[in-house]
C-alpha positions as CSV (number, residue, x, y, z in Angstrom):
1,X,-69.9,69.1,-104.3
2,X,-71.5,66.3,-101.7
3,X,-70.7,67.3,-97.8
4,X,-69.5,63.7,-96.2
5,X,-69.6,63.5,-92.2
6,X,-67.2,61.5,-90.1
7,X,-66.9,60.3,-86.2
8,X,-63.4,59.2,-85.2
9,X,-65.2,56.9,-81.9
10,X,-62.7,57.0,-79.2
11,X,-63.3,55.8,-75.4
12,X,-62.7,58.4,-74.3
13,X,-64.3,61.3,-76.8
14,X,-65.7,61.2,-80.2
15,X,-64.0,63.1,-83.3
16,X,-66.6,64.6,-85.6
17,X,-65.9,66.2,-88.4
18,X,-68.2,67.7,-91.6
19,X,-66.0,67.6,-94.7
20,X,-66.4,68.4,-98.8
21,X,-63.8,66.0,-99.4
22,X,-61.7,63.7,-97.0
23,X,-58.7,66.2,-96.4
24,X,-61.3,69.8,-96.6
25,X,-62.6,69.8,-93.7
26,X,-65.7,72.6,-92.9
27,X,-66.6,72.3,-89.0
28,X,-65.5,69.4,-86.4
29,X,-66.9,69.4,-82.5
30,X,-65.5,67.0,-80.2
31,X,-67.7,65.4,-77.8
32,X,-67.0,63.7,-74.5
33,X,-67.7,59.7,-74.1
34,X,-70.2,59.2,-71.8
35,X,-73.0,57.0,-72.2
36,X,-74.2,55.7,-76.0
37,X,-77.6,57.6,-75.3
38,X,-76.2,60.8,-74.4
39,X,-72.8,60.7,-76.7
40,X,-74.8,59.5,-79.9
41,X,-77.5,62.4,-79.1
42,X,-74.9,64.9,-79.5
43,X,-73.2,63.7,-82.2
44,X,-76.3,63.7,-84.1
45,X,-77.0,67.2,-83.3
46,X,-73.9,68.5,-84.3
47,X,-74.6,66.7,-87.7
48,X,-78.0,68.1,-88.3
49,X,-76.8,71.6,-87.2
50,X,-74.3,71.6,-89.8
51,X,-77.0,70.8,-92.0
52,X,-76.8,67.0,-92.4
53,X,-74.8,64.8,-94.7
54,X,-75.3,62.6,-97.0
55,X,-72.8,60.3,-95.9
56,X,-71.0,59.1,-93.0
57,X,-68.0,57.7,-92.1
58,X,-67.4,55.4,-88.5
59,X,-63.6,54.8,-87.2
60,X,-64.7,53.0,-83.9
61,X,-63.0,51.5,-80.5
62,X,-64.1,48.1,-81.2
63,X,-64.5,45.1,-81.1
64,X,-66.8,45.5,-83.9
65,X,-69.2,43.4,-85.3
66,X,-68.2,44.0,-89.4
67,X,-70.0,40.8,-91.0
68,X,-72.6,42.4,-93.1
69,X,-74.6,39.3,-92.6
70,X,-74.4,39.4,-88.7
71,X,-77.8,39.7,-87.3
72,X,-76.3,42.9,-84.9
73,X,-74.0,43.9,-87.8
74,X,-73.1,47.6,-86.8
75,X,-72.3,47.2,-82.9
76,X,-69.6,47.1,-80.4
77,X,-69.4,43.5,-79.1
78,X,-67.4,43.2,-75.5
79,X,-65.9,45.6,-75.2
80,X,-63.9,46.4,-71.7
81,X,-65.9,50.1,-71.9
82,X,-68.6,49.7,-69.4
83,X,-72.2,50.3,-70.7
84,X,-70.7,50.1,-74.8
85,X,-70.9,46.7,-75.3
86,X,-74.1,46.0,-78.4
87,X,-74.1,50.1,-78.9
88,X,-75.6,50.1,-82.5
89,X,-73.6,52.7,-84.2
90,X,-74.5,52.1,-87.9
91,X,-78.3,51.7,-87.3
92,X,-78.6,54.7,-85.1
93,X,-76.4,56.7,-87.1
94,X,-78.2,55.7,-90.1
95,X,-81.4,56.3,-89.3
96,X,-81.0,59.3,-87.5
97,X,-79.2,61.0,-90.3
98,X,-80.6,59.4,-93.3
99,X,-77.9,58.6,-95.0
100,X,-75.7,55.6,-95.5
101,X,-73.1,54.8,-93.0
102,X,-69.5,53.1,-93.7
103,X,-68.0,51.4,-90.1
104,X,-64.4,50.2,-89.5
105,X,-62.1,49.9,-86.8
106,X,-60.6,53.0,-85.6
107,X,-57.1,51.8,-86.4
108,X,-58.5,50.7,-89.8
109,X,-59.5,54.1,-90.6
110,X,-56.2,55.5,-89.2
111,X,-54.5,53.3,-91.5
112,X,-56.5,54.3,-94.5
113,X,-55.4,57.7,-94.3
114,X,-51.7,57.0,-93.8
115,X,-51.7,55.1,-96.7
116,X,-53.6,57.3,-98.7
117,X,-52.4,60.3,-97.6
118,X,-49.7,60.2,-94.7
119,X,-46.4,58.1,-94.2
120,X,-47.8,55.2,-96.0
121,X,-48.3,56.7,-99.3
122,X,-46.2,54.5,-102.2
123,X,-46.3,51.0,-100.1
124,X,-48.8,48.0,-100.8
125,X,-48.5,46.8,-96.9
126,X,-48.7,49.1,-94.3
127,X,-49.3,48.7,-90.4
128,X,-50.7,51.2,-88.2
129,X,-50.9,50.7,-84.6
130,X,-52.3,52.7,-81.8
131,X,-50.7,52.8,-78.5
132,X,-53.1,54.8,-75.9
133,X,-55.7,54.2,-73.7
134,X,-55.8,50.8,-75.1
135,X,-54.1,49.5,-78.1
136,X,-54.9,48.3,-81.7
137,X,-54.0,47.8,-84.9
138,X,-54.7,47.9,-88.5
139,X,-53.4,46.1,-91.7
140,X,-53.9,47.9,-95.0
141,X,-52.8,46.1,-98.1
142,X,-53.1,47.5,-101.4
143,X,-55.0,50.6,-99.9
144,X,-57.7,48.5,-98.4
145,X,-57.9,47.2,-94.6
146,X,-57.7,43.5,-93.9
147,X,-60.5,42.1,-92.2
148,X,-61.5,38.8,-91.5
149,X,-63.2,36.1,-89.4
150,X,-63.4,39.4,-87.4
151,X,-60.9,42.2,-87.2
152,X,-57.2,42.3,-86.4
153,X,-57.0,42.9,-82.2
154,X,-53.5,43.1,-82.6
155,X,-53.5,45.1,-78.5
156,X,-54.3,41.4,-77.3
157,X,-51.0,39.8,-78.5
158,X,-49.5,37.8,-75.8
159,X,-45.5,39.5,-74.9
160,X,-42.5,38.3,-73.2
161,X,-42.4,39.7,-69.6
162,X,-39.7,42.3,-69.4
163,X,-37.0,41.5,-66.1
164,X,-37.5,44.8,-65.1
165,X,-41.1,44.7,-65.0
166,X,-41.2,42.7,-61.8
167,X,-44.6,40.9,-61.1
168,X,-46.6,43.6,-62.4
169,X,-49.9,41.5,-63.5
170,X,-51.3,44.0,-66.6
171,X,-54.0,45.7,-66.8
172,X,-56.2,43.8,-69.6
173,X,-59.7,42.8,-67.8
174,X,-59.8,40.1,-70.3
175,X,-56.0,38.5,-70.6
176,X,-53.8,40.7,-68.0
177,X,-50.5,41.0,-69.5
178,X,-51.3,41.1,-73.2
179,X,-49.8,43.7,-74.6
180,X,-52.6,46.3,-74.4
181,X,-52.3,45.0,-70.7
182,X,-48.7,45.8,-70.5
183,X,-48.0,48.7,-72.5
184,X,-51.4,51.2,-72.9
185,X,-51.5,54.3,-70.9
186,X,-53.9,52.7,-68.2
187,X,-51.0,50.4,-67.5
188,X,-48.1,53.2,-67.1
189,X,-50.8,54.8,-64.5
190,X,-51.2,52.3,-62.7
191,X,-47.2,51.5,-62.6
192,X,-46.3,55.2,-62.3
193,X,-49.2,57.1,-60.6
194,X,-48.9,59.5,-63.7
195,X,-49.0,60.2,-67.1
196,X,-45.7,58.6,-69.3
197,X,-44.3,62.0,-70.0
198,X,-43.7,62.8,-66.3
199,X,-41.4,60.2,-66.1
200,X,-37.7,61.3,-65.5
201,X,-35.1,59.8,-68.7
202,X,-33.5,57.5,-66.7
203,X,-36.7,55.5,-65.4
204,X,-36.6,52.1,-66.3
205,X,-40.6,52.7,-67.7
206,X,-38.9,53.7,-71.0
207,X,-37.0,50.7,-71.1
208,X,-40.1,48.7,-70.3
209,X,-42.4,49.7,-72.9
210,X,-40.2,49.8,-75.6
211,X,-39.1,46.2,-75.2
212,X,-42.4,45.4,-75.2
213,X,-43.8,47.0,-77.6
214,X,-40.3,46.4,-79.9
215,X,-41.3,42.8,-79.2
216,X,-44.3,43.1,-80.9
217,X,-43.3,44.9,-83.8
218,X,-40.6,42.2,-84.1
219,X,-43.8,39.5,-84.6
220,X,-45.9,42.2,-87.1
221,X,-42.9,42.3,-89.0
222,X,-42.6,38.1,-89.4
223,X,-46.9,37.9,-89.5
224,X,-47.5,40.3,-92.2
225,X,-44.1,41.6,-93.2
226,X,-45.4,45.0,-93.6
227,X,-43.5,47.4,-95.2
228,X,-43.7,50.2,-92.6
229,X,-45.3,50.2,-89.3
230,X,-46.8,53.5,-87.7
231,X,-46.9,54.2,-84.4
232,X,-49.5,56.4,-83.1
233,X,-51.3,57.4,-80.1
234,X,-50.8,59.1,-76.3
235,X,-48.1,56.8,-75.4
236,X,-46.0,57.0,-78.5
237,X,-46.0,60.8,-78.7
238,X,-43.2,60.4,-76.1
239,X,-40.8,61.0,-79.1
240,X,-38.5,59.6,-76.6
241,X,-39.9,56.1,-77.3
242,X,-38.7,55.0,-80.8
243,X,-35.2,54.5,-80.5
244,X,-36.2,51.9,-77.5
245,X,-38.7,50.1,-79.7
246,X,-36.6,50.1,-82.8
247,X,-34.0,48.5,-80.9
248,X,-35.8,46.5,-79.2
249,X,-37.5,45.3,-82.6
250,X,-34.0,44.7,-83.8
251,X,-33.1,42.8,-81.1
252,X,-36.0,40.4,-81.1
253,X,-35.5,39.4,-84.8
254,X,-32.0,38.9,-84.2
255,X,-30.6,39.6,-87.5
256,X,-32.9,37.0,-89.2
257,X,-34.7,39.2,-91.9
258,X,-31.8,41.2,-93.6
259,X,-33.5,43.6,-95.7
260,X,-32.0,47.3,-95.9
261,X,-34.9,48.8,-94.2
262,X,-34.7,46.9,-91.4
263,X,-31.0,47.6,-91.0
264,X,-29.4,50.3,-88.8
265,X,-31.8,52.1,-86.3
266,X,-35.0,51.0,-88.7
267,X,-35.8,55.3,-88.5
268,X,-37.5,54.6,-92.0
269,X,-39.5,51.4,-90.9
270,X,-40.9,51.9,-87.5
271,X,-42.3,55.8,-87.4
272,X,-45.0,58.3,-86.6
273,X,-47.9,58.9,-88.0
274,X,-47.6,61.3,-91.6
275,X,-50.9,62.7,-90.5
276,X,-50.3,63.2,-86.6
277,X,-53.8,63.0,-84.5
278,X,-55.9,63.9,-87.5
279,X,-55.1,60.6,-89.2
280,X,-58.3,58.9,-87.6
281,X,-60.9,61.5,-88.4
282,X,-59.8,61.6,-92.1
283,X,-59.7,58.2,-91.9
284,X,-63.5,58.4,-90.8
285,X,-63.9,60.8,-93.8
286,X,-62.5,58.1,-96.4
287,X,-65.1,55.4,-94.8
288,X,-67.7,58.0,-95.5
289,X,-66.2,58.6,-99.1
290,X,-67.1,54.8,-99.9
291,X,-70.5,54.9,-98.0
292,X,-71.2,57.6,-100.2
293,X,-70.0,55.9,-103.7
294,X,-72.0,52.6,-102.4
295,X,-68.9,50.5,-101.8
Protein backbone atom coordinates (compact mmCIF):
# COMPACT_ATOMS: atom_id res chain seq x y z
CA UNK A 1 0.00 0.00 0.00
CA UNK A 2 1.65 3.46 -1.28
CA UNK A 3 0.67 6.59 1.24
CA UNK A 4 -0.44 9.57 -1.30
CA UNK A 5 -0.37 13.30 0.26
CA UNK A 6 -2.76 16.04 -0.69
CA UNK A 7 -3.08 20.08 -0.06
CA UNK A 8 -6.51 21.49 -0.76
CA UNK A 9 -4.73 25.38 -1.25
CA UNK A 10 -7.30 27.76 -0.11
CA UNK A 11 -6.69 31.76 0.55
CA UNK A 12 -7.44 31.54 3.32
CA UNK A 13 -5.89 28.08 4.90
CA UNK A 14 -4.37 25.06 3.40
CA UNK A 15 -6.09 21.44 3.65
CA UNK A 16 -3.54 18.75 4.08
CA UNK A 17 -4.25 15.47 4.20
CA UNK A 18 -1.92 11.97 4.23
CA UNK A 19 -4.02 9.24 2.72
CA UNK A 20 -3.61 5.14 1.67
CA UNK A 21 -6.13 5.66 -0.85
CA UNK A 22 -8.21 8.89 -1.98
CA UNK A 23 -11.22 8.27 0.42
CA UNK A 24 -8.80 6.55 3.71
CA UNK A 25 -7.58 9.15 5.01
CA UNK A 26 -4.60 8.68 8.01
CA UNK A 27 -3.68 12.27 9.45
CA UNK A 28 -4.80 15.88 7.92
CA UNK A 29 -3.44 19.42 9.72
CA UNK A 30 -4.79 22.49 8.59
CA UNK A 31 -2.61 25.40 8.29
CA UNK A 32 -3.35 29.06 8.08
CA UNK A 33 -2.51 31.22 4.72
CA UNK A 34 0.00 33.53 5.45
CA UNK A 35 2.88 34.10 3.38
CA UNK A 36 4.17 31.29 0.57
CA UNK A 37 7.48 31.10 2.72
CA UNK A 38 5.94 30.41 5.94
CA UNK A 39 2.64 28.48 4.72
CA UNK A 40 4.78 26.05 2.31
CA UNK A 41 7.35 25.54 5.41
CA UNK A 42 4.60 24.10 7.39
CA UNK A 43 3.05 22.18 5.04
CA UNK A 44 6.13 20.50 4.33
CA UNK A 45 6.75 19.68 7.83
CA UNK A 46 3.57 18.23 8.39
CA UNK A 47 4.46 15.92 5.37
CA UNK A 48 7.84 14.79 6.47
CA UNK A 49 6.42 14.17 10.03
CA UNK A 50 3.99 11.91 8.76
CA UNK A 51 6.82 10.25 7.22
CA UNK A 52 6.75 11.58 3.66
CA UNK A 53 4.80 10.47 0.59
CA UNK A 54 5.42 9.35 -2.41
CA UNK A 55 3.01 11.42 -4.11
CA UNK A 56 1.21 14.53 -4.00
CA UNK A 57 -1.75 15.96 -4.96
CA UNK A 58 -2.36 20.19 -5.41
CA UNK A 59 -6.17 21.58 -5.58
CA UNK A 60 -5.08 25.40 -5.68
CA UNK A 61 -6.79 29.00 -5.59
CA UNK A 62 -5.58 29.94 -8.92
CA UNK A 63 -5.03 31.35 -11.56
CA UNK A 64 -2.68 28.70 -12.33
CA UNK A 65 -0.24 28.29 -14.76
CA UNK A 66 -1.12 24.37 -16.03
CA UNK A 67 0.78 24.38 -19.51
CA UNK A 68 3.34 21.73 -18.94
CA UNK A 69 5.51 23.58 -21.40
CA UNK A 70 5.24 27.00 -19.65
CA UNK A 71 8.57 28.13 -18.57
CA UNK A 72 6.93 28.85 -14.71
CA UNK A 73 4.64 25.87 -15.21
CA UNK A 74 3.56 25.13 -11.42
CA UNK A 75 2.71 28.82 -10.14
CA UNK A 76 0.00 31.03 -9.23
CA UNK A 77 -0.12 33.86 -11.95
CA UNK A 78 -2.18 37.23 -10.70
CA UNK A 79 -3.76 36.45 -8.42
CA UNK A 80 -5.86 39.21 -6.25
CA UNK A 81 -3.94 37.44 -2.97
CA UNK A 82 -1.33 39.84 -2.13
CA UNK A 83 2.31 38.39 -2.01
CA UNK A 84 0.91 34.78 -4.06
CA UNK A 85 1.24 35.84 -7.26
CA UNK A 86 4.43 33.33 -9.17
CA UNK A 87 4.36 31.12 -5.72
CA UNK A 88 5.94 27.89 -7.22
CA UNK A 89 3.81 25.23 -5.73
CA UNK A 90 4.83 22.18 -7.82
CA UNK A 91 8.68 22.90 -7.75
CA UNK A 92 8.79 23.57 -4.10
CA UNK A 93 6.55 20.85 -3.27
CA UNK A 94 8.44 18.65 -5.46
CA UNK A 95 11.62 19.10 -4.41
CA UNK A 96 11.05 19.40 -0.96
CA UNK A 97 9.30 16.14 -0.76
CA UNK A 98 10.77 14.10 -3.43
CA UNK A 99 8.19 12.99 -5.04
CA UNK A 100 6.06 13.79 -8.02
CA UNK A 101 3.44 16.37 -7.77
CA UNK A 102 -0.08 16.54 -9.71
CA UNK A 103 -1.56 20.48 -9.70
CA UNK A 104 -5.16 21.51 -10.65
CA UNK A 105 -7.52 24.10 -9.80
CA UNK A 106 -9.14 23.86 -6.58
CA UNK A 107 -12.60 23.61 -8.21
CA UNK A 108 -11.08 21.03 -10.64
CA UNK A 109 -10.13 18.82 -7.79
CA UNK A 110 -13.54 19.47 -6.09
CA UNK A 111 -15.13 18.41 -9.15
CA UNK A 112 -13.08 15.23 -9.51
CA UNK A 113 -14.33 13.90 -6.45
CA UNK A 114 -17.96 14.71 -6.96
CA UNK A 115 -17.90 12.92 -9.87
CA UNK A 116 -16.01 10.11 -8.75
CA UNK A 117 -17.38 9.82 -5.65
CA UNK A 118 -20.06 12.46 -4.51
CA UNK A 119 -23.34 13.79 -6.35
CA UNK A 120 -21.84 13.45 -9.71
CA UNK A 121 -21.23 9.89 -9.77
CA UNK A 122 -23.22 8.24 -13.06
CA UNK A 123 -23.07 11.64 -15.28
CA UNK A 124 -20.48 12.33 -18.23
CA UNK A 125 -20.74 16.32 -17.56
CA UNK A 126 -20.68 17.72 -14.38
CA UNK A 127 -20.17 21.36 -12.96
CA UNK A 128 -18.90 22.26 -9.77
CA UNK A 129 -18.79 25.73 -8.63
CA UNK A 130 -17.45 27.39 -5.53
CA UNK A 131 -19.11 30.25 -4.00
CA UNK A 132 -16.87 31.73 -0.96
CA UNK A 133 -14.33 34.02 -0.50
CA UNK A 134 -14.06 34.15 -4.13
CA UNK A 135 -15.66 32.04 -6.69
CA UNK A 136 -14.75 29.38 -9.35
CA UNK A 137 -15.60 26.75 -11.20
CA UNK A 138 -14.79 23.43 -12.69
CA UNK A 139 -15.99 21.34 -15.81
CA UNK A 140 -15.45 17.55 -15.56
CA UNK A 141 -16.45 15.58 -18.61
CA UNK A 142 -16.09 12.00 -18.74
CA UNK A 143 -14.35 12.01 -15.31
CA UNK A 144 -11.58 14.33 -16.36
CA UNK A 145 -11.43 18.30 -15.81
CA UNK A 146 -11.57 20.56 -18.88
CA UNK A 147 -8.74 22.65 -19.30
CA UNK A 148 -7.62 24.75 -21.93
CA UNK A 149 -5.89 27.86 -23.29
CA UNK A 150 -5.80 28.19 -19.50
CA UNK A 151 -8.45 27.16 -16.98
CA UNK A 152 -12.11 27.82 -16.66
CA UNK A 153 -12.48 31.26 -14.27
CA UNK A 154 -15.92 30.87 -14.37
CA UNK A 155 -16.06 33.63 -10.83
CA UNK A 156 -15.16 36.39 -13.63
CA UNK A 157 -18.37 35.96 -15.74
CA UNK A 158 -19.83 39.28 -16.34
CA UNK A 159 -23.92 39.35 -14.59
CA UNK A 160 -26.88 41.42 -15.04
CA UNK A 161 -27.13 43.98 -12.20
CA UNK A 162 -29.96 42.99 -9.86
CA UNK A 163 -32.63 46.32 -9.30
CA UNK A 164 -32.32 45.75 -5.84
CA UNK A 165 -28.72 45.87 -5.75
CA UNK A 166 -28.62 49.71 -6.15
CA UNK A 167 -25.19 51.11 -7.35
CA UNK A 168 -23.19 48.77 -5.40
CA UNK A 169 -19.82 48.68 -7.65
CA UNK A 170 -18.48 44.83 -6.72
CA UNK A 171 -15.82 43.90 -5.19
CA UNK A 172 -13.51 42.17 -7.96
CA UNK A 173 -10.00 44.28 -7.95
CA UNK A 174 -9.75 43.21 -11.51
CA UNK A 175 -13.54 43.67 -13.18
CA UNK A 176 -15.82 45.03 -10.21
CA UNK A 177 -19.13 43.49 -10.70
CA UNK A 178 -18.26 40.14 -12.21
CA UNK A 179 -19.75 37.72 -10.54
CA UNK A 180 -17.07 36.79 -7.99
CA UNK A 181 -17.36 40.67 -7.52
CA UNK A 182 -21.07 40.53 -6.86
CA UNK A 183 -21.78 37.41 -5.18
CA UNK A 184 -18.47 35.96 -2.95
CA UNK A 185 -18.57 36.39 0.67
CA UNK A 186 -16.16 39.59 0.49
CA UNK A 187 -18.97 41.16 -1.34
CA UNK A 188 -21.92 40.32 1.23
CA UNK A 189 -19.36 42.00 3.89
CA UNK A 190 -18.88 44.73 2.46
CA UNK A 191 -22.88 45.16 1.64
CA UNK A 192 -23.91 43.78 5.05
CA UNK A 193 -21.12 44.48 7.64
CA UNK A 194 -21.46 40.62 8.45
CA UNK A 195 -21.35 37.24 7.52
CA UNK A 196 -24.52 35.99 5.01
CA UNK A 197 -26.02 33.82 7.74
CA UNK A 198 -26.69 36.79 10.04
CA UNK A 199 -28.88 38.16 7.66
CA UNK A 200 -32.71 38.21 8.75
CA UNK A 201 -35.16 35.92 5.97
CA UNK A 202 -36.68 38.76 4.71
CA UNK A 203 -33.45 40.79 3.56
CA UNK A 204 -33.45 41.48 0.10
CA UNK A 205 -29.42 39.97 0.23
CA UNK A 206 -31.09 36.55 -0.40
CA UNK A 207 -32.94 37.79 -3.26
CA UNK A 208 -29.75 39.43 -4.51
CA UNK A 209 -27.38 36.62 -4.73
CA UNK A 210 -29.62 34.14 -5.85
CA UNK A 211 -30.56 36.09 -8.94
CA UNK A 212 -27.26 36.49 -9.56
CA UNK A 213 -25.84 33.59 -9.10
CA UNK A 214 -29.30 31.78 -10.78
CA UNK A 215 -28.22 34.06 -13.66
CA UNK A 216 -25.12 32.40 -14.04
CA UNK A 217 -26.18 28.96 -13.70
CA UNK A 218 -28.79 29.84 -16.40
CA UNK A 219 -25.43 30.60 -18.96
CA UNK A 220 -23.44 27.19 -17.49
CA UNK A 221 -26.38 25.40 -18.42
CA UNK A 222 -26.54 26.91 -22.33
CA UNK A 223 -22.24 26.97 -22.42
CA UNK A 224 -21.65 23.48 -21.40
CA UNK A 225 -25.07 21.95 -20.84
CA UNK A 226 -23.89 20.07 -17.87
CA UNK A 227 -25.84 17.65 -16.49
CA UNK A 228 -25.76 18.74 -12.84
CA UNK A 229 -24.24 21.71 -11.28
CA UNK A 230 -22.86 21.65 -7.59
CA UNK A 231 -22.91 24.33 -5.56
CA UNK A 232 -20.41 24.51 -2.89
CA UNK A 233 -18.63 26.79 -0.63
CA UNK A 234 -19.31 29.42 2.59
CA UNK A 235 -21.90 31.27 0.77
CA UNK A 236 -23.97 28.43 -0.47
CA UNK A 237 -24.06 26.59 2.84
CA UNK A 238 -26.91 29.03 3.53
CA UNK A 239 -29.28 26.14 2.67
CA UNK A 240 -31.62 28.95 2.42
CA UNK A 241 -30.09 29.85 -0.96
CA UNK A 242 -31.11 27.24 -3.55
CA UNK A 243 -34.62 27.65 -4.02
CA UNK A 244 -33.63 31.51 -4.98
CA UNK A 245 -31.00 30.34 -7.42
CA UNK A 246 -33.08 27.53 -8.90
CA UNK A 247 -35.66 29.95 -9.61
CA UNK A 248 -33.81 32.42 -10.58
CA UNK A 249 -31.97 29.85 -13.06
CA UNK A 250 -35.44 29.05 -14.26
CA UNK A 251 -36.34 32.30 -14.81
CA UNK A 252 -33.32 33.37 -16.84
CA UNK A 253 -33.72 30.44 -19.45
CA UNK A 254 -37.19 31.26 -19.75
CA UNK A 255 -38.58 27.98 -20.65
CA UNK A 256 -36.19 27.56 -23.68
CA UNK A 257 -34.40 24.16 -22.73
CA UNK A 258 -37.35 21.76 -21.82
CA UNK A 259 -35.67 18.86 -20.52
CA UNK A 260 -37.27 17.07 -17.37
CA UNK A 261 -34.53 17.86 -15.19
CA UNK A 262 -34.73 21.28 -15.61
CA UNK A 263 -38.36 21.34 -14.99
CA UNK A 264 -40.13 22.04 -11.68
CA UNK A 265 -37.86 23.53 -8.88
CA UNK A 266 -34.61 21.87 -10.76
CA UNK A 267 -33.94 20.16 -6.72
CA UNK A 268 -32.11 17.36 -8.85
CA UNK A 269 -30.01 19.73 -11.17
CA UNK A 270 -28.75 22.58 -9.20
CA UNK A 271 -27.45 20.95 -5.62
CA UNK A 272 -24.87 20.57 -2.89
CA UNK A 273 -22.00 19.08 -2.87
CA UNK A 274 -22.28 14.81 -2.31
CA UNK A 275 -19.05 15.11 -0.45
CA UNK A 276 -19.78 18.42 1.75
CA UNK A 277 -16.32 20.44 2.61
CA UNK A 278 -14.19 17.26 2.19
CA UNK A 279 -14.78 17.28 -1.58
CA UNK A 280 -11.54 19.42 -2.21
CA UNK A 281 -9.04 17.57 -0.18
CA UNK A 282 -10.09 14.18 -1.82
CA UNK A 283 -10.09 15.87 -4.74
CA UNK A 284 -6.30 16.79 -3.95
CA UNK A 285 -5.97 13.04 -3.09
CA UNK A 286 -7.23 11.83 -6.70
CA UNK A 287 -4.56 14.56 -8.32
CA UNK A 288 -2.00 12.76 -6.14
CA UNK A 289 -3.47 9.27 -7.27
CA UNK A 290 -2.45 10.19 -11.04
CA UNK A 291 0.95 11.85 -9.97
CA UNK A 292 1.60 8.69 -8.47
CA UNK A 293 0.48 6.31 -11.52
CA UNK A 294 2.58 8.90 -13.84
CA UNK A 295 -0.40 10.36 -15.60
Amino acid sequence: MYRIGGIEAGGTKFVCVVANQADEILARSVIPTTTPDETFAAAIRFFRDQGGVEALGLASFGPLILDRRAPNYGALGPTPKPGWAGADLVGTFRDALGAPVALDTDVNGAGLAEAKLGAGRGLDVLAYVTIGTGVGGGLIVRGRPVHGLTHPEMGHVRVRRDPLDGDFPGVCPFHGDCLEGMAAGPSVMRRLGHPLNQATPDHPIWTILGHYIGEFCATLTLVASPERIILGGGVMSNAALFPRVRAACAETLAGYLPHPRLAGDAADYITPPGLGDQAGAIGALLLAEEAFRGE
